[in-house]
C-alpha positions in Angstrom: 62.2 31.0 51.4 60.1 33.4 51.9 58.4 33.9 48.8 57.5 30.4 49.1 55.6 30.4 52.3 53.9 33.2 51.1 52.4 31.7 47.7 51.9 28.4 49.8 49.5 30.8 52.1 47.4 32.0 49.2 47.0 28.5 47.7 45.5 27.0 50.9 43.2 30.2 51.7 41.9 30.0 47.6 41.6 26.2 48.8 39.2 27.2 51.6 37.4 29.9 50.2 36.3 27.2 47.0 35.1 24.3 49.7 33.2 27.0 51.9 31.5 28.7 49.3 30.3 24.9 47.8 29.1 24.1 51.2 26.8 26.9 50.9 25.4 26.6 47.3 22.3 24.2 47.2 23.0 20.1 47.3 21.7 18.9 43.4 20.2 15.7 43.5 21.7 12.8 41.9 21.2 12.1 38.6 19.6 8.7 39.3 16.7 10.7 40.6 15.8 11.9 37.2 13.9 10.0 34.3 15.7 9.7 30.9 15.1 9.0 27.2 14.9 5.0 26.6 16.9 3.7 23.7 15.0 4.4 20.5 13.0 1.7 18.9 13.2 -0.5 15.5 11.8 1.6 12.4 8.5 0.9 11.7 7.3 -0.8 8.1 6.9 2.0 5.5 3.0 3.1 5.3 2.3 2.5 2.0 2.8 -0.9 -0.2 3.2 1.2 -3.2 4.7 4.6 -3.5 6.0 7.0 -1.2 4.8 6.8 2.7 6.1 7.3 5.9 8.0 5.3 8.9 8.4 6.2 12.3 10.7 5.6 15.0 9.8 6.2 18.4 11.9 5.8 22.3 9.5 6.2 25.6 10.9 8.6 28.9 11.8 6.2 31.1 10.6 8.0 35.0 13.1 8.8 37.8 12.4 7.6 41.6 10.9 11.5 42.0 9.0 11.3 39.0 6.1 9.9 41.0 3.2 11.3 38.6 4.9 10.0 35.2 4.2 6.7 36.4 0.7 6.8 37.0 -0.3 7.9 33.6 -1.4 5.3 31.6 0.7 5.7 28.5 4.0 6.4 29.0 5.8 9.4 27.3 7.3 9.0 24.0 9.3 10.6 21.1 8.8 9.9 17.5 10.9 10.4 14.8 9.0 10.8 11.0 10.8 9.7 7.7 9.5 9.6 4.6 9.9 5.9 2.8 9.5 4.4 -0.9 8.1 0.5 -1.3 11.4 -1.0 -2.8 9.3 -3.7 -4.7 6.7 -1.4 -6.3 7.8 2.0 -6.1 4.8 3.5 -8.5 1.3 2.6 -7.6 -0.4 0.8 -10.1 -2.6 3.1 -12.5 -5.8 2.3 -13.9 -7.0 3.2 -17.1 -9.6 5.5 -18.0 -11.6 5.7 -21.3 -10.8 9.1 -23.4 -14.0 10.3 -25.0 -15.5 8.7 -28.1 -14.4 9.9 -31.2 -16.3 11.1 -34.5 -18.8 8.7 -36.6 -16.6 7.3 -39.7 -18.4 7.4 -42.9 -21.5 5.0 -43.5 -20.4 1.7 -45.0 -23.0 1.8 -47.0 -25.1 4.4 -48.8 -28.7 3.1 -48.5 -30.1 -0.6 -47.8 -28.5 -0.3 -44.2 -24.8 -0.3 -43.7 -22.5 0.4 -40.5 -20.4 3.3 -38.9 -18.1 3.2 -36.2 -16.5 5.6 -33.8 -13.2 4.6 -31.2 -12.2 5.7 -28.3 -8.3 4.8 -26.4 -7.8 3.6 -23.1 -5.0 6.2 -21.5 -3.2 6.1 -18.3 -2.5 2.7 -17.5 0.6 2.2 -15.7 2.6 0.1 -13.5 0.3 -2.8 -13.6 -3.1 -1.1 -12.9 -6.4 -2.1 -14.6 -7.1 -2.2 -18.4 -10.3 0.0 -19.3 -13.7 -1.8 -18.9 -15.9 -1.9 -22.2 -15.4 -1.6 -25.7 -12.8 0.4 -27.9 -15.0 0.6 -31.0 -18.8 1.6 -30.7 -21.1 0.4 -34.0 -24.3 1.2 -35.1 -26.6 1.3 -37.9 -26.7 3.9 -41.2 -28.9 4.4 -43.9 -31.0 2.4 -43.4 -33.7 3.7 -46.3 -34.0 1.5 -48.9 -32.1 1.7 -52.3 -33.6 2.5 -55.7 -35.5 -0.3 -57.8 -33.4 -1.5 -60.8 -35.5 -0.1 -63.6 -37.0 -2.8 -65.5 -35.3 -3.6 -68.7 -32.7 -1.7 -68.9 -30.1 -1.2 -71.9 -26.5 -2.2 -70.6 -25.1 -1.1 -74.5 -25.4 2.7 -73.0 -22.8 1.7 -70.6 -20.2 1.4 -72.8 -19.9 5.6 -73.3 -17.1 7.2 -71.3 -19.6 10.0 -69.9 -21.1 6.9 -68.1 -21.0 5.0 -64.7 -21.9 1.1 -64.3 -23.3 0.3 -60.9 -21.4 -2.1 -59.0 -24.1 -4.9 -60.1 -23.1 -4.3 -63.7 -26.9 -4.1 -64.1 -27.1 -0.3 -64.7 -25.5 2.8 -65.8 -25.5 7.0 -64.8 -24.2 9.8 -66.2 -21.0 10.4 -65.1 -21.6 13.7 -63.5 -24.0 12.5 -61.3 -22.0 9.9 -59.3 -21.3 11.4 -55.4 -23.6 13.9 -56.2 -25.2 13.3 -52.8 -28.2 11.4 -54.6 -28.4 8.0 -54.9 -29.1 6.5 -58.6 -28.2 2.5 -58.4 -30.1 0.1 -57.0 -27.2 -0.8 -55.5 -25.8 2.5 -53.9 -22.7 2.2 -55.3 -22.6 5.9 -57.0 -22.4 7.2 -53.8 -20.1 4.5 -52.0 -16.8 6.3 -51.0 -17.8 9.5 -51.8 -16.4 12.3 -49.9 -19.7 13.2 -48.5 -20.5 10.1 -47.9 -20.8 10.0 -44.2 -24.1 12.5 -44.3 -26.9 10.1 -43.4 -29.5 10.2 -45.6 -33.4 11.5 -45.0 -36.4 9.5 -44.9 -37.3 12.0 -47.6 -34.7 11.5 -49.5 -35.8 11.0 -53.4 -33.9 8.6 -55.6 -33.5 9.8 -59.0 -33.5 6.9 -61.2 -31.5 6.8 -64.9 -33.4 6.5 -67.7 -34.2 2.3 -69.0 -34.7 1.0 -72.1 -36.6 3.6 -73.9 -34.9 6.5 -72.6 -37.4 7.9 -70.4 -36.2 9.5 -66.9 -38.0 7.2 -63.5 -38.6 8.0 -60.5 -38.6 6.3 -57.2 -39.5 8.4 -53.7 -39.2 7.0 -50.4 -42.3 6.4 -48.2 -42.4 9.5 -46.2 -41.8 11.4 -49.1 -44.9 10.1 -50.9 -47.3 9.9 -47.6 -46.3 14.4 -47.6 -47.6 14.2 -50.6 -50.8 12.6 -50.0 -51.3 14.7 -47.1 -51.1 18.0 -48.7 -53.0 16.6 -51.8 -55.7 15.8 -48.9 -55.8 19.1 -47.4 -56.4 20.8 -50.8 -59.5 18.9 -51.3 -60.5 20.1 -47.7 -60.0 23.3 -48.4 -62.0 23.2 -51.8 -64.9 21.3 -50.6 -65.4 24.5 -47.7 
């Protein structure tokens, strides 16, 4: 019995000590003196229409009744939240494309009387519905342009019939064999030199056309125009010289 009033002693003087010591530690205020967090807000549409971007969510400080000087500011406090977001309808931009450089001159359709060469260049990069390339893919232009050879005037076909010969694509002249794609054109018609491994080289305006021979065997000549006016210039300054 008594063992029991003693531990019943303690109990209530533990009791008291607790409730005096609380009376003496500082009174906290209530919490519905302080300002909290607001519930956050909806997520905002993803920055970008295409690609990745970036949505944000955000959830304003809501003031307490001491917070006084939170609620005079203008804009209230908030809190934002970044993620990083993906258009579900067009996840790839679109990508235009963009013209590669040109490539090399192809050979001259023609080997004198004017032909055409051409050069191509490819679009690359277009993706995901973006633009084509503006402009053309093929670029043209003009090619030896100086003239082709006369036909020599009455010339004998029956030569033609020799192996060690070439007939012109007109069937209106012959060559020696060895002198087709020799880099000199001999038929009126170019065709010695047509599809001639060096056929791309555009010819010179001082080019000379070596003729076969005609009828009565003798070798002709034909010389383009800027070939024969070099000719009459340094045949005119050697009579300049000699009349000094």
């Amino acid at each position: 019995m008594l063992q029991m009033d003693a531990q019943c002693t303690c109990f209530v003087i533990v009791t008291l000590l607790i409730l005096v010591f609380h009376s003496l530690s500082p009174v906290e205020a209530s919490d519905d003196t302080k300002g909290h967090w607001g519930p956050w807000g909806p997520l905002s549409p993803c920055s970008v229409t295409c690609g990745s971007g970036i949505a944000n969510m955000e959830r304003v400080w809501i003031p307490g009744p001491d917070e006084q000087d939170a609620k005079s500011f203008k804009n209230p406090f908030t809190f934002t939240q970044v993620f990083s977001c993906t258009d579900e309808t067009y996840p790839e931009c679109p990508q235009n494309g963009t013209w590669s450089g040109w490539g090399a001159w192809s050979g001259c359709t023609k080997a004198c009387g004017g032909g055409i060469r051409e050069r191509h260049r490819e679009c690359r990069g277009q993706m995901y519905g973006g633009r084509p390339c503006e402009g053309d893919k093929f670029g043209k232009e003009d090619c030896n342009r100086e003239p082709c050879p006369p036909l020599p005037r009455g010339f004998d076909m029956s030569q033609c019939e020799e192996e060690a010969n070439f007939t012109c694509s007109s069937q209106k002249m012959c060559i020696p064999i060895s002198q087709k794609c020799d880099s000199t054109v001999q038929c009126h018609d170019g065709s010695d030199e047509d599809s001639c491994p060096s056929f791309s080289i555009l010819w010179g305006n001082n080019i000379r056309y070596d003729l076969t021979r005609g009828r009565n065997g003798a070798r002709s000549s034909y010389s383009s125009s800027v070939h024969h006016l070099f000719i009459y210039l340094v045949f005119a300054m050697s009579i300049m010289m000699m009349l000094h």
